[in-house]
N, C-alpha and C positions, 0 to 999 in steps of 0.2 A: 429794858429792851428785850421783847422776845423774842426765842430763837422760833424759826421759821418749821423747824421740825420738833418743838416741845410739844406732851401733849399731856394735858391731867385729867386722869379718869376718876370721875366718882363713884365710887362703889365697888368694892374688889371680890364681888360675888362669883358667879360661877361666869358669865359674861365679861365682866369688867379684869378679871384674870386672865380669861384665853383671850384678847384682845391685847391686852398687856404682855402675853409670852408672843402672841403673835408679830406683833409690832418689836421686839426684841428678836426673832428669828429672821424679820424681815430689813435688819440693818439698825434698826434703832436702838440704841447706847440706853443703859440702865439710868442715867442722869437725863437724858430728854424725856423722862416719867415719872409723871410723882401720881398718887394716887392718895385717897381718901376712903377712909374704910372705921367707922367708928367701933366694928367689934373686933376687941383685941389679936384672937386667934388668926381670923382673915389678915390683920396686919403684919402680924409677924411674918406669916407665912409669905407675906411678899416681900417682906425683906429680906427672909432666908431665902425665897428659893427664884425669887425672881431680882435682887438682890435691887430693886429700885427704892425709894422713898416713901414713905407710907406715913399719911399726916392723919389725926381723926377731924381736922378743921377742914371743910371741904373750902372754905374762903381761902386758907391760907396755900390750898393744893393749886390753886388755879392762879395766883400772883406767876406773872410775867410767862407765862403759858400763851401759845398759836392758839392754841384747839383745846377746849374741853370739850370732853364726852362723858352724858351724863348715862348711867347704866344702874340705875336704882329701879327698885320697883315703882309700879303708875301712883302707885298710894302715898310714896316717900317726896314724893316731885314735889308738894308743893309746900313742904319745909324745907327741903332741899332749898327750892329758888327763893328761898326767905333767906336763907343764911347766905349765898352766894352774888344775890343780886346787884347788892352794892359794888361788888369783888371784881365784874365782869365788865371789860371795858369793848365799844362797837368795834374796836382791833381785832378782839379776840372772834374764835370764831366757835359756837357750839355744837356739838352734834348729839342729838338725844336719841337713846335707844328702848324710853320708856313706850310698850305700847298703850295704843287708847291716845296717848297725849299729844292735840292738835298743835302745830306750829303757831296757829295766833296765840293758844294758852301761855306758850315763852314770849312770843313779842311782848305781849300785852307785860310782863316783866319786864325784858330785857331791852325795850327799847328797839333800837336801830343795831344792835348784835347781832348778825350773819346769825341764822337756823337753819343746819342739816335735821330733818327726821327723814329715822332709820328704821327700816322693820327686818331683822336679822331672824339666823332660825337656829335650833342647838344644833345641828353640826357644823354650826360655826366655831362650838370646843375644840372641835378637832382639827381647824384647819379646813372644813369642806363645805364650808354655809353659801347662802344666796341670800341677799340685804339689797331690799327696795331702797332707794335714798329720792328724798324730792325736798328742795330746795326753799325757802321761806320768801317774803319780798325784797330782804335786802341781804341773798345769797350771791352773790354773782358764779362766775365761771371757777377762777382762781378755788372758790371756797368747795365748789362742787368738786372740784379737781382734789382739794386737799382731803376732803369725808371719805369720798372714793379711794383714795393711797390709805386711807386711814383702815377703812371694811373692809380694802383689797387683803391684807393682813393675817383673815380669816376666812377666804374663802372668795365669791365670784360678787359682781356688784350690778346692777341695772337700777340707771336714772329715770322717773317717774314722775307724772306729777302727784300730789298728796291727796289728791282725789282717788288714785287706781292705790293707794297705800293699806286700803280696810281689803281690796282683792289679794294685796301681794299675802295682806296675813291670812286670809281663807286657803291661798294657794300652799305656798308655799315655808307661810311661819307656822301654820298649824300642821301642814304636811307630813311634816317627820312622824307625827302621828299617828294618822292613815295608814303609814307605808306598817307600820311597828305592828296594828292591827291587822294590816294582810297576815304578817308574816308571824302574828300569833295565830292566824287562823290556820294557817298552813302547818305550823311548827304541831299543834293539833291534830290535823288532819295526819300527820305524818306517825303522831303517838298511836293513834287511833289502830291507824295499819300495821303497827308493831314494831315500829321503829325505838329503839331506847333514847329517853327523853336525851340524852347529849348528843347523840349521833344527829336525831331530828333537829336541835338545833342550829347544829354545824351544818347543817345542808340547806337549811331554810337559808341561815344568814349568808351565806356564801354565795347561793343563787340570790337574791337582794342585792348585794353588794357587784357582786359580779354582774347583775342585768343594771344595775345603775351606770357601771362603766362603760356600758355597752351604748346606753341612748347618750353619754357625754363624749365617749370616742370615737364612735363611730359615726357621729352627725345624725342618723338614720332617723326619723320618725318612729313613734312609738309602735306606732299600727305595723311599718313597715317591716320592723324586729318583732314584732306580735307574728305575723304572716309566714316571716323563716320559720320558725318554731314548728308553727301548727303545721303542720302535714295533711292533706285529705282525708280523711277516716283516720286518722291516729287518735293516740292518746290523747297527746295534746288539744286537738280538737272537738273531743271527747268531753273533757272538761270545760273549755272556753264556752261551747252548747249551754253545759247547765248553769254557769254565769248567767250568760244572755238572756236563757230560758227566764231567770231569776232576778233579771232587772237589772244585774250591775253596774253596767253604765249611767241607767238615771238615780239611781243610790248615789251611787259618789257628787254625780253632779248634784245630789238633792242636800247632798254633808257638806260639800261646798258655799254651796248657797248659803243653809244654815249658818253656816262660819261667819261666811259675810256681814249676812245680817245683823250679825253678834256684835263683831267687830263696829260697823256703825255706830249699832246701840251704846256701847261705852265709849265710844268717844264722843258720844254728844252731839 
């Protein structure tokens, strides 16, 4: 019989970890998790310090488990569902966090087994991610409900269908990385002017960090916290000119795009 709040993660990577400490800061008992993790060190480490169950059979991690969540790389999936397949009963329910990997690619394994795919993003480590979730043919409500308690864990969650799933990773799963390029560009720009590379950093990140909690606090439109800032003839205006001047808006949109496309291309 499974428990209604069991959940087996496979892969105790960098993902399948903060998922797992997540889902334990958010009520979950070290015994509703067992995970699978075939290299030694990862395993330990979840035993010591997240003090759950750590099997290297990823079949025997998902006996009498609600919810598996598969969190291996795209390349590892399809040994993965060779050794699990059998294992996995249409009760249970999966949610896969490999991207590139279509939801027919698991039906076509798993049969009539409920598929969440997920497209998460790394500040989901920490607690402060965004995960696309869109649902397979035979997901119903119940199961979207449980992915979503599952993602809520690590961060904020929006339901999709798996078509806008190659957008959420151009937007948002690759995002992190945009932002990290602004703010080497700036952290630069900052050197440049003679700032000492620590100080430059600490003011880079802190403006990032602190303009992020601005567009999630404050509701505001981005344009519309862009517009406070800039001033008439100020500095701030100053700069935002040589952006414009320089195409930045159709850049980003054009590094998006690119994303997309990408995204498509590997998942076939």
């Amino acid at each position: 019989m499974t428990s209604p709040h069991s959940i087996a993660i496979l892969g105790a990577g960098a993902m399948g970890s903060a998922l797992a400490k997540g889902l334990l800061g958010n009520g979950w008992r070290p015994e509703h998790l067992t995970l699978a993790e075939v290299v030694p060190e990862r395993a330990e480490r979840v035993r010591s310090e997240l003090r759950c169950e750590c099997v290297s059979d990823p079949a025997e991690a998902v006996r009498d488990r609600a919810a598996v969540v598969v969190a291996v790389k795209p390349q590892d999936m399809e040994t993965l569902m060779e050794q699990v397949a059998g294992a996995i009963s249409p009760e249970q329910l999966v949610i896969t966090l490999a991207a590139g990997v279509r939801i027919a690619t698991l039906e076509n394994v798993l049969g009539d087994t409920p598929v969440v795919r997920v497209m998460p993003n790394t500040p989901s480590l920490l607690g402060k991610g965004i995960a696309g979730l869109a649902g397979g043919s035979h997901a119903g409500s119940r199961h979207m409900a449980m992915a979503r308690m599952v993602m809520e864990a690590v961060g904020e969650v929006v339901e999709l269908e798996e078509a806008d799933l190659d957008a959420v990773t151009a937007v948002s799963g690759s995002g992190p990385a945009y932002v990290f390029a602004l703010a080497e560009a700036m952290t630069e720009a900052a050197f440049k002017l003679g700032l000492a590379p620590d100080v430059a950093a600490r003011l880079v990140n802190y403006t990032v960090l602190g303009s992020g909690e601005m567009l999630v606090r404050t509701g505001q439109s981005a344009a519309h916290l862009r517009k406070q800032v800039a001033s008439p003839g100020g500095t701030t205006a100053a700069a935002l000119a040589v952006m414009n001047d320089d195409g930045f808006l159709d850049l980003m949109v054009r590094a998006v795009e690119a994303a997309h496309r990408r995204s498509v291309e590997l998942g076939g």
